[in-house]
BAMIZA-53276 format. One line per 2 residues: number of its first residue (from 1); their letters; for each residue x, y, z of N, C-alpha, C, O, CB. Coordinates in nm, 2 decimals. Each point is the difference from the previous one (the first is absolute). Last residue first. Glycine has a CB too. Layout:
# BAMIZA-53276
NUM) a) X:Y:Z:X:Y:Z:X:Y:Z:X:Y:Z:X:Y:Z  ... $
//
This chain:
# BAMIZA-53276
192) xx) 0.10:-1.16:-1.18:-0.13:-0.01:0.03:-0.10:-0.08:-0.08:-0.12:0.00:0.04:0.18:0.19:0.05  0.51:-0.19:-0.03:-0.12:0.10:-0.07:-0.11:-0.09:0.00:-0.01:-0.12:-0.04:0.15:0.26:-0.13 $
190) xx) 0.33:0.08:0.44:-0.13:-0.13:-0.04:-0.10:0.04:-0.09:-0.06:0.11:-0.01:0.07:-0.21:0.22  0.56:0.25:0.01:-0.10:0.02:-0.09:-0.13:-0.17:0.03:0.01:-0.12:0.03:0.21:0.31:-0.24 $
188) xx) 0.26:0.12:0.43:-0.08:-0.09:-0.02:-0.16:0.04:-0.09:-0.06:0.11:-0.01:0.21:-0.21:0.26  0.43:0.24:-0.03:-0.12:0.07:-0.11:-0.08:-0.13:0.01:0.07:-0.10:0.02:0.06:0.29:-0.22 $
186) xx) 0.16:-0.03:0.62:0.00:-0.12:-0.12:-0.14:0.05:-0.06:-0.10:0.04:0.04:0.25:-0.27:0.09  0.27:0.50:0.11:-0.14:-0.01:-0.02:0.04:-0.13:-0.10:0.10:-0.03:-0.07:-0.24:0.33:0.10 $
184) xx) 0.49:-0.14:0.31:-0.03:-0.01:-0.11:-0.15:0.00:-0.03:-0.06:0.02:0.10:0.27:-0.11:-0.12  0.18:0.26:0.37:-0.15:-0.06:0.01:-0.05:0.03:-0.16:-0.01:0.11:-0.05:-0.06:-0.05:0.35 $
182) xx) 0.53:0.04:-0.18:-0.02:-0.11:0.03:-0.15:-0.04:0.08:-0.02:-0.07:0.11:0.30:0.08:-0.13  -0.18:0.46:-0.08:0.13:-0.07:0.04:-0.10:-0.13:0.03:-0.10:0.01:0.07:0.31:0.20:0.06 $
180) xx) -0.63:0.03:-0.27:0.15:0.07:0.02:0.13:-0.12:0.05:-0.04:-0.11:0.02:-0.11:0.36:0.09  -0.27:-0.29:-0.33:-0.08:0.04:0.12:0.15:0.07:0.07:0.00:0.07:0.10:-0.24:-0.29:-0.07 $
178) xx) 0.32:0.00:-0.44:-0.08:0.10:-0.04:-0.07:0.04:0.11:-0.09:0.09:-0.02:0.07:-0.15:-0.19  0.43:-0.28:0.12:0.00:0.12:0.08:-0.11:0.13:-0.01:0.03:0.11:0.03:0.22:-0.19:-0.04 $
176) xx) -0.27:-0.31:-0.33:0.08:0.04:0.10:-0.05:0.13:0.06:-0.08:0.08:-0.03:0.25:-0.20:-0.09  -0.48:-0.20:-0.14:0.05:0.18:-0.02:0.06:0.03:0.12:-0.05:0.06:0.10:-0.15:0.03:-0.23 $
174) xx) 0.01:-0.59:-0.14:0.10:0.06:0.12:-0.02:0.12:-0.04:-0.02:0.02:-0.12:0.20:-0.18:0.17  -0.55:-0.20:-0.30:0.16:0.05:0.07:0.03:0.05:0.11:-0.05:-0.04:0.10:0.07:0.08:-0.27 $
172) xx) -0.41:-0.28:0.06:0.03:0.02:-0.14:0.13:0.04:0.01:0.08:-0.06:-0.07:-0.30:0.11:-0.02  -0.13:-0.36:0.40:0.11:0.10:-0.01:0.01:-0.02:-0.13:-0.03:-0.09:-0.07:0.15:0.08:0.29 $
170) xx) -0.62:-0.06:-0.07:0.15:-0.05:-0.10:0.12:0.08:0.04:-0.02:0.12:-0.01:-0.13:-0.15:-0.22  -0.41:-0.04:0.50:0.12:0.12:-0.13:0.08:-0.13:0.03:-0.02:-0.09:0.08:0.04:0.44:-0.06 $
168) xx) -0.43:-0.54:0.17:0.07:0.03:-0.10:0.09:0.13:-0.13:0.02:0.03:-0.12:-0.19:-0.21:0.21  -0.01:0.06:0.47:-0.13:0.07:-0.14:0.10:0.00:-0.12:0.03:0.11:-0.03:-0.20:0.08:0.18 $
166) xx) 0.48:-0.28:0.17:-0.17:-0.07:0.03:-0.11:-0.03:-0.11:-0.05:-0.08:-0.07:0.08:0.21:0.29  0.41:0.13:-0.17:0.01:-0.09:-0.09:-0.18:-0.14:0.00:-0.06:-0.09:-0.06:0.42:0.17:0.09 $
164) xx) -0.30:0.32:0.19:-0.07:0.05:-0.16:0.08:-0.12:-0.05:-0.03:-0.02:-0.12:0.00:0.33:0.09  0.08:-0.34:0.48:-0.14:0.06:-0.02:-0.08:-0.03:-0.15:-0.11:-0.04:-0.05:0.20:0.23:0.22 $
162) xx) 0.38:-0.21:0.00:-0.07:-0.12:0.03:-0.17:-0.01:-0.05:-0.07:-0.09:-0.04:0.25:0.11:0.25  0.14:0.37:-0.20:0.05:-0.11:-0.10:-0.09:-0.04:-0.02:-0.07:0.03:-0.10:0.26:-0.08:0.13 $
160) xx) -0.27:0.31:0.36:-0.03:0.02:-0.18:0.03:-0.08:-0.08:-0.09:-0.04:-0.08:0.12:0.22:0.09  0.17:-0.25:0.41:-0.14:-0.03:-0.02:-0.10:0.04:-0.11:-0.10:-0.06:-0.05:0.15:0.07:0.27 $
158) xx) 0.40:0.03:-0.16:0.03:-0.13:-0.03:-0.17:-0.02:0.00:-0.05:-0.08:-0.06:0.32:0.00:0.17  0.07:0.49:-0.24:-0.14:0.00:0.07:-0.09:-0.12:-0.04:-0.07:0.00:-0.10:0.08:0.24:0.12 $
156) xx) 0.45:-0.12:-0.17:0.00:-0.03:0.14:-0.17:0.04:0.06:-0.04:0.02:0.12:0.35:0.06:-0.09  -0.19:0.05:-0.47:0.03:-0.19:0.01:0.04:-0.05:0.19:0.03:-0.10:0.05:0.12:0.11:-0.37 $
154) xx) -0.51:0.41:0.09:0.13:-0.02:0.04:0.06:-0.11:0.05:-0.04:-0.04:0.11:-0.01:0.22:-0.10  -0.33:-0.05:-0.43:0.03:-0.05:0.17:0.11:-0.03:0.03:0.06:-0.08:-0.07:-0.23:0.00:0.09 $
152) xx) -0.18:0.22:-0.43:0.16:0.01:0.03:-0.04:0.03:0.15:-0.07:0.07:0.06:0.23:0.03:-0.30  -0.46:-0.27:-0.23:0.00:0.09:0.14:0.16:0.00:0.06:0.08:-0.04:-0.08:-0.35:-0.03:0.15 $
150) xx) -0.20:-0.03:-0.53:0.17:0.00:0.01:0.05:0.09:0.18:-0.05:0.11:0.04:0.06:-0.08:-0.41  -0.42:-0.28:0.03:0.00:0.07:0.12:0.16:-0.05:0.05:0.05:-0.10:0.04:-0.35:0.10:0.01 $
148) xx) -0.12:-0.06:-0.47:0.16:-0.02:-0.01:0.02:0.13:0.12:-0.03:0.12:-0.02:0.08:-0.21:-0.29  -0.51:0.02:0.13:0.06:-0.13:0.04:0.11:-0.02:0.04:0.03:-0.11:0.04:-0.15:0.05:-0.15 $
146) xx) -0.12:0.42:0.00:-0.10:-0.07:0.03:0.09:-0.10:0.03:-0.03:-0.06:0.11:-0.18:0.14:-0.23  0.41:0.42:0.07:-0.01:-0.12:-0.10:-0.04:-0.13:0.13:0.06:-0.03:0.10:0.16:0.14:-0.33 $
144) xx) -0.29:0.44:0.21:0.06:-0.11:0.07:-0.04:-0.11:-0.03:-0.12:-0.03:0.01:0.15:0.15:0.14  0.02:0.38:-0.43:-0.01:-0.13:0.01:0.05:-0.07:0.12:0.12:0.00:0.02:-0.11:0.03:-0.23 $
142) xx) -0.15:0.49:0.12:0.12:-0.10:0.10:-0.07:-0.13:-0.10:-0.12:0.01:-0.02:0.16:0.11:0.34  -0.28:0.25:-0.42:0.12:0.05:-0.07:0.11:-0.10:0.05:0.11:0.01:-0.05:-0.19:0.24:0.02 $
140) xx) -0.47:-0.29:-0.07:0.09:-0.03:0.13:0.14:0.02:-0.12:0.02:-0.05:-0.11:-0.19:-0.18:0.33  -0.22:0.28:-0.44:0.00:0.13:0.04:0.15:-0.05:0.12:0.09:0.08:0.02:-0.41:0.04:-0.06 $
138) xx) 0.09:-0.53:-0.19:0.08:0.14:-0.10:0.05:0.12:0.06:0.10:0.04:-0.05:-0.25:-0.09:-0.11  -0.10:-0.24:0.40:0.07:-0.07:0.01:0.09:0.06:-0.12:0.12:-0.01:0.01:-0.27:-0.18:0.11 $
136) xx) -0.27:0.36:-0.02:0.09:0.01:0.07:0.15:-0.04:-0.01:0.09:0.08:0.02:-0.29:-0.08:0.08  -0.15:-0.13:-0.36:0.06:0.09:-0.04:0.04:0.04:0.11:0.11:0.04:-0.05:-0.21:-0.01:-0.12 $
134) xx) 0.09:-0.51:0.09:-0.10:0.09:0.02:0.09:0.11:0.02:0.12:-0.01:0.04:-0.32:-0.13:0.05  0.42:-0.22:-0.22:-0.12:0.01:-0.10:-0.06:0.11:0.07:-0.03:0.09:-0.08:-0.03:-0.34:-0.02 $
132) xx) 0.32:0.05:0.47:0.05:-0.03:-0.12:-0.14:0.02:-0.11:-0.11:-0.06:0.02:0.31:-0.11:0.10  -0.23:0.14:0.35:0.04:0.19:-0.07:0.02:-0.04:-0.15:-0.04:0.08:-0.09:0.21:0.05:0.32 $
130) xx) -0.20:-0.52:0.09:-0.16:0.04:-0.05:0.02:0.14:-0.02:-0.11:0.07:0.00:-0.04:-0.25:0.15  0.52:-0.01:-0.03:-0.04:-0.11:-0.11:-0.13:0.06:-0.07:-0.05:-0.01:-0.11:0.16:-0.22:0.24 $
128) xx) 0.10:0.44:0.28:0.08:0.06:-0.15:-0.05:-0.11:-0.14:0.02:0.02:-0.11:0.25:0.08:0.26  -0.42:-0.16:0.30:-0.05:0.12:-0.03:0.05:0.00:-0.15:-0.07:0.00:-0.10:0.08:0.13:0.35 $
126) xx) 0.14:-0.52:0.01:-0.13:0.03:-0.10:-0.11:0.10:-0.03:-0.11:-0.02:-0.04:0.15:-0.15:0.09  0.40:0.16:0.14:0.04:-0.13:-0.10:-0.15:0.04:-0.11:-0.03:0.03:-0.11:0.18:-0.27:0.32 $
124) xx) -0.12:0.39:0.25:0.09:0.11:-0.09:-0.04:-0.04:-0.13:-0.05:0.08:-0.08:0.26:-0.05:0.22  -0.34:-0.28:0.19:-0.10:0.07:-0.02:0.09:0.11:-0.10:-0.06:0.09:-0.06:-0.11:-0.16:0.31 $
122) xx) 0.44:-0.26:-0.14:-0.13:-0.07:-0.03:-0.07:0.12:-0.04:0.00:0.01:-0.13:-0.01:-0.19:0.30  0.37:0.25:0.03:0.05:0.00:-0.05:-0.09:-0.06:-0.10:0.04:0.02:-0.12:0.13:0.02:0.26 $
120) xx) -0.28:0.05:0.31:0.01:0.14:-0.08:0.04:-0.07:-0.17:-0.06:0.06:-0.09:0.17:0.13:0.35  -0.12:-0.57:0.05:-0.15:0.07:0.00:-0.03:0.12:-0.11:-0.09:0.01:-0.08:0.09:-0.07:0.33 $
118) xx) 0.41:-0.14:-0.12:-0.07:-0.05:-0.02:-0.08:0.00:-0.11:-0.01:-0.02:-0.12:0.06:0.02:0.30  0.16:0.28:0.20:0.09:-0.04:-0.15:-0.08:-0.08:-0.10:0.02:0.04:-0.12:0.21:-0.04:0.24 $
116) xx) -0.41:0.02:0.32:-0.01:0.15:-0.08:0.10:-0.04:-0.13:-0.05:-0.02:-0.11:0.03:0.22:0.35  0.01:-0.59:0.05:-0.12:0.05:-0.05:-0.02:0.14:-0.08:-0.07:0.02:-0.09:0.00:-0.17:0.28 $
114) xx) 0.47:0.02:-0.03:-0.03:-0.08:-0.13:-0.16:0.02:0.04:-0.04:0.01:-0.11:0.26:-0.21:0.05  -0.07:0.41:0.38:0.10:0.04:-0.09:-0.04:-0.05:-0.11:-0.03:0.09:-0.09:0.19:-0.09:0.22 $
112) xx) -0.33:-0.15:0.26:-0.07:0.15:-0.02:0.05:0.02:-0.14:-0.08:0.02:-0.09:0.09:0.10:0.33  0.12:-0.47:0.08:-0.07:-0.04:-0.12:-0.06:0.11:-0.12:-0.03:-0.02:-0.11:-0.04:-0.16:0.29 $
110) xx) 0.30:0.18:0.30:-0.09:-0.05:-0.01:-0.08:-0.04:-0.15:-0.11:-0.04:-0.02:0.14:0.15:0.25  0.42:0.12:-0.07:0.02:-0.12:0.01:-0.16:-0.07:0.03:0.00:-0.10:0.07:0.29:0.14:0.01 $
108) xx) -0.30:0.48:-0.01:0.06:-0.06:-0.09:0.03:-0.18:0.08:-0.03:-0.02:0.11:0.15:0.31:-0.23  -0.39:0.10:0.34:-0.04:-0.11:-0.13:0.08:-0.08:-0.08:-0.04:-0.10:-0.06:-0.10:0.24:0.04 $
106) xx) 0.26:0.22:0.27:-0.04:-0.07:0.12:-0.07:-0.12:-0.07:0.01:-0.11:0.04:-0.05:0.32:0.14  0.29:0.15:-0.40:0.11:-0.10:0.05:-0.13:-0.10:0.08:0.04:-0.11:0.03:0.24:0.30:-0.01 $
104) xx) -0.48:0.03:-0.43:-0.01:0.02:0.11:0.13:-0.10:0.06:0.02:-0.11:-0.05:-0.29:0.18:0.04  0.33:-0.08:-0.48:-0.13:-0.05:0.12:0.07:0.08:0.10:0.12:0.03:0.00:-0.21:-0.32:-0.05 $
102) xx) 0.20:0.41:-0.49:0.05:-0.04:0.09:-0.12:-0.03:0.10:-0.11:0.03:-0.04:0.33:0.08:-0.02  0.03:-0.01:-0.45:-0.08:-0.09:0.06:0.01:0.04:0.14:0.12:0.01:0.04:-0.11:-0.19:-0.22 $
100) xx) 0.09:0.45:-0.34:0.00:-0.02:0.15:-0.09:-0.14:0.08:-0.11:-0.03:-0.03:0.15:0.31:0.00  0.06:-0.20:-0.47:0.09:0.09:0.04:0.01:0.03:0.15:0.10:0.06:0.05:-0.14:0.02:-0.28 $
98) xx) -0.08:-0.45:-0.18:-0.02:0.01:0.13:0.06:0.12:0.06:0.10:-0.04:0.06:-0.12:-0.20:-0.06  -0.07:0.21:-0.57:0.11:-0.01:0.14:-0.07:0.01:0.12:-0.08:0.09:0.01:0.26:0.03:-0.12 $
96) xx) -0.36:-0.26:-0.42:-0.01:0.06:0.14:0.07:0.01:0.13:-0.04:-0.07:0.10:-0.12:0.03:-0.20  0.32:0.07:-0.47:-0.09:-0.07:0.12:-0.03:0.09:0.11:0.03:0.12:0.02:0.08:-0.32:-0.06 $
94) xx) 0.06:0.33:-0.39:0.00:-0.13:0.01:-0.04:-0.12:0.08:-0.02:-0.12:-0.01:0.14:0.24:-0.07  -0.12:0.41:0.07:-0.04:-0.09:-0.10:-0.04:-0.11:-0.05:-0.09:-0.03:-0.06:0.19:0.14:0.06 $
92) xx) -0.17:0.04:0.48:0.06:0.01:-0.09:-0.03:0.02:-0.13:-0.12:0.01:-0.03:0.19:-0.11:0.17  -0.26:0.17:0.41:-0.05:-0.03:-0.17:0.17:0.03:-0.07:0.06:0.10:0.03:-0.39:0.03:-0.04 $
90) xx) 0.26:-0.25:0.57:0.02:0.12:-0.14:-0.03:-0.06:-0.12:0.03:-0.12:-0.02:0.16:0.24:0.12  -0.36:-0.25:0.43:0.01:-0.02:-0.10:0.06:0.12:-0.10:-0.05:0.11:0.00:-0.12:-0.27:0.08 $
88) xx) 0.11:0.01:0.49:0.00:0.13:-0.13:0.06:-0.09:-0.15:0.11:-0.07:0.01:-0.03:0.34:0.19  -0.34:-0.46:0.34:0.06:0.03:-0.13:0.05:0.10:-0.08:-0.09:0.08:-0.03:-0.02:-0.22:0.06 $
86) xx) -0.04:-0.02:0.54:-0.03:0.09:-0.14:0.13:-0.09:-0.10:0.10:-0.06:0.03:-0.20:0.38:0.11  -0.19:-0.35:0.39:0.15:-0.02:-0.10:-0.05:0.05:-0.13:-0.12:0.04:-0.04:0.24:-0.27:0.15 $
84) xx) -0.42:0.18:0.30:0.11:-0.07:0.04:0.14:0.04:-0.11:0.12:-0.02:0.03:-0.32:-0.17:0.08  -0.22:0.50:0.06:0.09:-0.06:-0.11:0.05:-0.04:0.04:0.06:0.06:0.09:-0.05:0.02:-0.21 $
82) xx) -0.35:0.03:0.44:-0.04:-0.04:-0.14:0.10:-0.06:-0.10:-0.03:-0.10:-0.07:-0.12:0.28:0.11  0.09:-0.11:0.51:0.11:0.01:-0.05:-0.09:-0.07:-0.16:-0.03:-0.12:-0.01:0.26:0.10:0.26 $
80) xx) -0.47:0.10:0.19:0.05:0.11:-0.11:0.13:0.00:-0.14:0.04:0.09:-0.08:-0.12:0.03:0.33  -0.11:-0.48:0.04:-0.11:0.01:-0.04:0.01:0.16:-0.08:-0.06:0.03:-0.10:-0.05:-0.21:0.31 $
78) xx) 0.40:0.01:0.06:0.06:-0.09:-0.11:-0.12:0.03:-0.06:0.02:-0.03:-0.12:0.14:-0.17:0.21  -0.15:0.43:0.28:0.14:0.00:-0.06:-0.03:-0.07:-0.10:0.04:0.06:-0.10:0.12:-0.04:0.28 $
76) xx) -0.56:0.16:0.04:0.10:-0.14:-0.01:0.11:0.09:-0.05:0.00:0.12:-0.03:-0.16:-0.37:-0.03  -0.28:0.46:0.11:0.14:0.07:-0.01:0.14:-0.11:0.05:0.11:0.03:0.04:-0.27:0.22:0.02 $
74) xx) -0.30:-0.27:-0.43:0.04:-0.04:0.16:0.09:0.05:0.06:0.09:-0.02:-0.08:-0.15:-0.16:0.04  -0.12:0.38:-0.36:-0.12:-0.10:0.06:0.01:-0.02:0.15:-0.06:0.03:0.10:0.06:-0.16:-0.33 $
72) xx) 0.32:0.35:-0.16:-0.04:0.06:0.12:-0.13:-0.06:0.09:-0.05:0.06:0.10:0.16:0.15:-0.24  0.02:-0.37:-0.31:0.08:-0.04:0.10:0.04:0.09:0.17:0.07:-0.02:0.09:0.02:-0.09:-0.34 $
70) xx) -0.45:0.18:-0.12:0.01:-0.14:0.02:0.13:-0.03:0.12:-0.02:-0.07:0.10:-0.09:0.02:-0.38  0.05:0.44:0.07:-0.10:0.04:0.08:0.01:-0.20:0.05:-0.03:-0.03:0.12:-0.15:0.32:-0.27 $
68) xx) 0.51:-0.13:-0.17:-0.01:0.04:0.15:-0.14:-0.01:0.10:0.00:0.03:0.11:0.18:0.11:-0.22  -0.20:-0.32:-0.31:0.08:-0.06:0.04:0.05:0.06:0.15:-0.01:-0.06:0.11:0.06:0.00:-0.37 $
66) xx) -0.37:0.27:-0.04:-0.01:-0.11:0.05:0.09:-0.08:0.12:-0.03:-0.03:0.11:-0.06:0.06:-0.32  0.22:0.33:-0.03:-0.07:0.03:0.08:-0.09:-0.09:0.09:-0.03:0.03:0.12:0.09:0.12:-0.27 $
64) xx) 0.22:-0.28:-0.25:0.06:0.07:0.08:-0.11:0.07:0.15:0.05:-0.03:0.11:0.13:0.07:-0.35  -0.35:-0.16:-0.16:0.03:-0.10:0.07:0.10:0.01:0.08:0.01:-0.10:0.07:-0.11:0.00:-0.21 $
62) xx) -0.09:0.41:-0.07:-0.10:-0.02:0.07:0.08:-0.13:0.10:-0.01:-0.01:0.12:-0.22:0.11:-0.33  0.52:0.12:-0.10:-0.06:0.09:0.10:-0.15:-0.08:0.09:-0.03:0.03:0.11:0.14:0.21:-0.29 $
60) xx) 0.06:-0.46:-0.22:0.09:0.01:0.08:-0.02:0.09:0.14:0.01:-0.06:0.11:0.11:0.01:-0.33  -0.38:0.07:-0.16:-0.05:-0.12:0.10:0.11:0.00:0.10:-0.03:0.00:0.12:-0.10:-0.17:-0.29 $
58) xx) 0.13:0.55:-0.08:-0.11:0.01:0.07:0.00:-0.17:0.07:-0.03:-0.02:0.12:-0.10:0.23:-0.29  0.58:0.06:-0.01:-0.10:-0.14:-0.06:-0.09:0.01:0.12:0.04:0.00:0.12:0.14:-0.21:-0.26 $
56) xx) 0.25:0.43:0.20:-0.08:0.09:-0.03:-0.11:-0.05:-0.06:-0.08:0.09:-0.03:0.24:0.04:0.02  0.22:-0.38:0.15:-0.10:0.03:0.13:-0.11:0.08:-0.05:-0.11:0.00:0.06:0.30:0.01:0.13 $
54) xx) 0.07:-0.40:-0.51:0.00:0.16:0.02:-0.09:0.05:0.13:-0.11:-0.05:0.00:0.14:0.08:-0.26  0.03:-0.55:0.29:0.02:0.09:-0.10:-0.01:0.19:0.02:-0.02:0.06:0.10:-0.07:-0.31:-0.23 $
52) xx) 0.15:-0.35:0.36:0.02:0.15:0.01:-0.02:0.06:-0.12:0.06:-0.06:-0.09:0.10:0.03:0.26  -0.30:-0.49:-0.05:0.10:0.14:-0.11:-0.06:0.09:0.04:-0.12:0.03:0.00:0.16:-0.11:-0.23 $
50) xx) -0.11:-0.42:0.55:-0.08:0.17:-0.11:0.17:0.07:-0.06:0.11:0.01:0.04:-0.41:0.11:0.18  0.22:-0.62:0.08:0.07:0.13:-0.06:-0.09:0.02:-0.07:-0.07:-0.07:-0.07:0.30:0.05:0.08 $
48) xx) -0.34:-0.25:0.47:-0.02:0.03:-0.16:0.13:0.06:-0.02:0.07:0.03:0.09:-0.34:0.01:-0.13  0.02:-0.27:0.49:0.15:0.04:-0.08:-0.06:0.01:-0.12:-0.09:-0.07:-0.04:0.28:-0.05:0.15 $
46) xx) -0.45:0.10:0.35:-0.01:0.01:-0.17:0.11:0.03:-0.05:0.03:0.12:0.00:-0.24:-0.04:-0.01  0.18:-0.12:0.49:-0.07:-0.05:-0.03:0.06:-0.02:-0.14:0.10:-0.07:-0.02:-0.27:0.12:0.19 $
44) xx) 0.20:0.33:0.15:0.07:-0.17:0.01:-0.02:-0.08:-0.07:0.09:-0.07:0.02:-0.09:0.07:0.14  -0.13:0.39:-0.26:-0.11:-0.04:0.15:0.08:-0.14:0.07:-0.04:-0.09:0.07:-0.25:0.17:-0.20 $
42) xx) 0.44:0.07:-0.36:-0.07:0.09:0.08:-0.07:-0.09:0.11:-0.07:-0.10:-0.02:0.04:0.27:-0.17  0.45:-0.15:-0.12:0.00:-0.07:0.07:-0.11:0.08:0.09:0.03:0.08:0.09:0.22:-0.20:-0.14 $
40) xx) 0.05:0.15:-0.46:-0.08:0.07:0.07:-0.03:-0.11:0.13:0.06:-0.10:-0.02:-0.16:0.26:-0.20  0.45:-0.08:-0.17:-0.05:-0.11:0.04:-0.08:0.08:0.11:0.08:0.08:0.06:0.10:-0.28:-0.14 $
38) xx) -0.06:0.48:-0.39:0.01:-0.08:0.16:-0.04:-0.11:0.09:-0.12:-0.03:-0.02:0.13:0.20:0.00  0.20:0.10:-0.45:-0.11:-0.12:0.01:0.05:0.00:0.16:0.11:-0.04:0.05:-0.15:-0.13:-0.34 $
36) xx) 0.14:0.56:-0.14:0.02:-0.08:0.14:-0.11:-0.06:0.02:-0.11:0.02:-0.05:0.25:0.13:0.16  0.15:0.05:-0.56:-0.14:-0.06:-0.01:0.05:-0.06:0.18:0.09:-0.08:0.01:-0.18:0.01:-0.35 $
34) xx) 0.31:0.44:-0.08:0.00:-0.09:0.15:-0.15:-0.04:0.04:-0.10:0.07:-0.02:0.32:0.07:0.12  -0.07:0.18:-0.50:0.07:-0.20:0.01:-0.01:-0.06:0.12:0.05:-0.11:0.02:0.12:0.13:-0.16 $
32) xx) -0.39:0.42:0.09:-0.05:-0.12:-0.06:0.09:-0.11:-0.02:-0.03:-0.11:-0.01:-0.13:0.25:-0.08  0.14:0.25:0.49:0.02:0.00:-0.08:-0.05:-0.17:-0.13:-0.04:-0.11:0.05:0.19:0.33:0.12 $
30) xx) -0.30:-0.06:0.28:0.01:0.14:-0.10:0.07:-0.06:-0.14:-0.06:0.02:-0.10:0.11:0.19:0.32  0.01:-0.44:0.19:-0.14:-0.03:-0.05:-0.04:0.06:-0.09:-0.07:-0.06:-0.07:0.01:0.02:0.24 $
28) xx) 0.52:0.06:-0.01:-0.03:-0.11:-0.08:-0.12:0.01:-0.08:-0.02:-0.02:-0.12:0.13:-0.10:0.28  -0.05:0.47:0.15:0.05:0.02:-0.14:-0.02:-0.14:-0.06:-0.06:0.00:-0.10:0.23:0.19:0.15 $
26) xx) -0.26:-0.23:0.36:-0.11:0.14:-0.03:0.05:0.01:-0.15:-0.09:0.00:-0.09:0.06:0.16:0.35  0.31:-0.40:0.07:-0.12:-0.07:-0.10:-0.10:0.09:-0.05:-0.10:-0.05:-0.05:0.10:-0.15:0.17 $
24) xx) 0.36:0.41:0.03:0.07:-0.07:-0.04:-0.10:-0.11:-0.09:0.00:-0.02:-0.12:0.18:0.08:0.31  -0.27:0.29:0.13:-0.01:0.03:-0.14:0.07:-0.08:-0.08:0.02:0.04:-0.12:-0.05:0.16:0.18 $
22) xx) 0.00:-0.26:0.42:-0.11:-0.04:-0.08:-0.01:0.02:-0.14:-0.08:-0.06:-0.08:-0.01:0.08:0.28  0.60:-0.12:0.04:-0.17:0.05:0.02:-0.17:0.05:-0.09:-0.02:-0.01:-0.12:0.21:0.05:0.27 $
20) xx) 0.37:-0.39:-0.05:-0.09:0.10:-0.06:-0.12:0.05:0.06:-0.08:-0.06:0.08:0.16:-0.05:-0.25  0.45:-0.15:0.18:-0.10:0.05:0.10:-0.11:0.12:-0.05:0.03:0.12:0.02:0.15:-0.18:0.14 $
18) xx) 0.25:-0.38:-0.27:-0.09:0.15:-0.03:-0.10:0.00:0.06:-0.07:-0.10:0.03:0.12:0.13:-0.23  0.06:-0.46:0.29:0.12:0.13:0.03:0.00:0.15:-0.02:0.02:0.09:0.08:0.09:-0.26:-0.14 $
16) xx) -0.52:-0.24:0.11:0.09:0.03:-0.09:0.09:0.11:0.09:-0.04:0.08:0.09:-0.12:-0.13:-0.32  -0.23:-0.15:0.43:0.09:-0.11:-0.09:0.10:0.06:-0.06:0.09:-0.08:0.00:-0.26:-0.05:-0.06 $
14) xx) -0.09:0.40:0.33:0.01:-0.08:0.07:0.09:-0.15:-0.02:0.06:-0.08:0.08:-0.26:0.23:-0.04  -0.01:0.23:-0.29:0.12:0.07:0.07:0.06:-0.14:0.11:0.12:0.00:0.05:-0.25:0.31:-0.06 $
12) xx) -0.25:-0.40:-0.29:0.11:0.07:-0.10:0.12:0.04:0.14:0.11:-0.04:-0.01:-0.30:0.18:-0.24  -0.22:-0.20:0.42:0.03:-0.12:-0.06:0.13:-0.01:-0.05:0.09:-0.07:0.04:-0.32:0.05:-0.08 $
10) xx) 0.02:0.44:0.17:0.08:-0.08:0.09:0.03:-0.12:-0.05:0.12:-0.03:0.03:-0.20:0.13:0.15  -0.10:0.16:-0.53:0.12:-0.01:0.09:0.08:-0.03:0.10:0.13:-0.01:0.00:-0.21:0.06:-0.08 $
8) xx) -0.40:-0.21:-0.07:0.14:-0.03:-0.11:0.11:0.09:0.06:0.08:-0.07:0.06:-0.22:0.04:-0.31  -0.21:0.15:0.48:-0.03:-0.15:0.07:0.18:-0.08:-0.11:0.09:-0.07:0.04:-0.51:0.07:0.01 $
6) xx) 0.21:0.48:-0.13:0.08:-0.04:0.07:0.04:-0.13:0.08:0.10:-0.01:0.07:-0.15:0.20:-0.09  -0.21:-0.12:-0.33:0.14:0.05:-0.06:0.07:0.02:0.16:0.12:-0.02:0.01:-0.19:0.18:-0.29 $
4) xx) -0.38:-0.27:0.31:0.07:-0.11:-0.03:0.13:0.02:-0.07:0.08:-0.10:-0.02:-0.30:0.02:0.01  -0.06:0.38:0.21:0.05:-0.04:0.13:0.06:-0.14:-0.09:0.07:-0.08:0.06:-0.28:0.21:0.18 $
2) xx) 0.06:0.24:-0.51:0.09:0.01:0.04:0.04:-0.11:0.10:0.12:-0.02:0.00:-0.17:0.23:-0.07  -0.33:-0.21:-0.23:0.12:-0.09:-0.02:0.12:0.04:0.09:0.09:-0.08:0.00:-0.17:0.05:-0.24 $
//
């Protein structure tokens, strides 16, 4: 899984202001309110998203290994490039917070976005429907609630707006000055 925690950094370092490194998703994955979904992109070809989970999980390790052995095939550029973009999800009480979104800058304004948001928000939707009654589904100490998806975006990021007002979130409010001096976040919600 390593060459894919790094594929989410540069991704991560490339969109955002903070500047992280690999132990940054290494802990997400470690820990249980966080749930990552990547939009994957192998041979050119196959767009999917898969959920990331704990690296220390035998399938996860196989398919990780897979995965490098798949995109080391061709030495294309576009034939090595696997993650187009990622998700991070937080488990609430009350809901499930969007807690990161972002695409490859070289992918972005192609569609990438609302297919992973989508898609993750789907297959999230119907993990936690089919946990419900079974005993796992007792032992999970995070609730991420199956239908109610709450996120915050900064009101000057006209292409996000655009995006999630796409795929139906709701403005619900304002949180002044919360990205600092006059960049407010707008809270938005949908439920699934």
């Amino acid at each position: 899984m390593e060459n894919i925690i790094d594929e989410l950094v540069k991704i991560h370092n490339e969109n955002f202001k903070n500047k992280v490194g690999d132990k940054y998703f290494s802990e997400m994955m470690l820990g249980e309110q966080y749930e990552i979904y990547c939009l994957f992109n192998f041979m050119g070809e196959n767009i999917f998203v898969k959920k990331l989970k704990d690296e220390s999980r035998k399938e996860d390790e196989n398919f990780g290994k897979k995965q490098k052995e798949k995109t080391n095939f061709d030495k294309n550029e576009e034939n090595q490039k696997n993650v187009l973009g990622y998700i991070v999800f937080y488990g609430t009480i009350e809901s499930t917070d969007v807690f990161e979104v972002a695409i490859e800058k070289k992918y972005q304004g192609r569609g990438f976005g609302e297919i992973l948001m989508t898609e993750s928000m789907g297959k999230l939707s119907e993990d936690r429907k089919n946990l419900k009654g079974n005993d796992l589904w007792e032992n999970e100490k995070t609730d991420f609630f199956e239908n109610k998806f709450l996120l915050e975006v900064n009101e000057k990021n006209v292409k996000a707006l655009k995006l999630y007002k796409k795929i139906g979130f709701e403005e619900i409010s304002i949180r002044k000055n919360y990205y600092g001096k006059d960049e407010n976040a707008v809270i938005m919600i949908k439920y699934y």
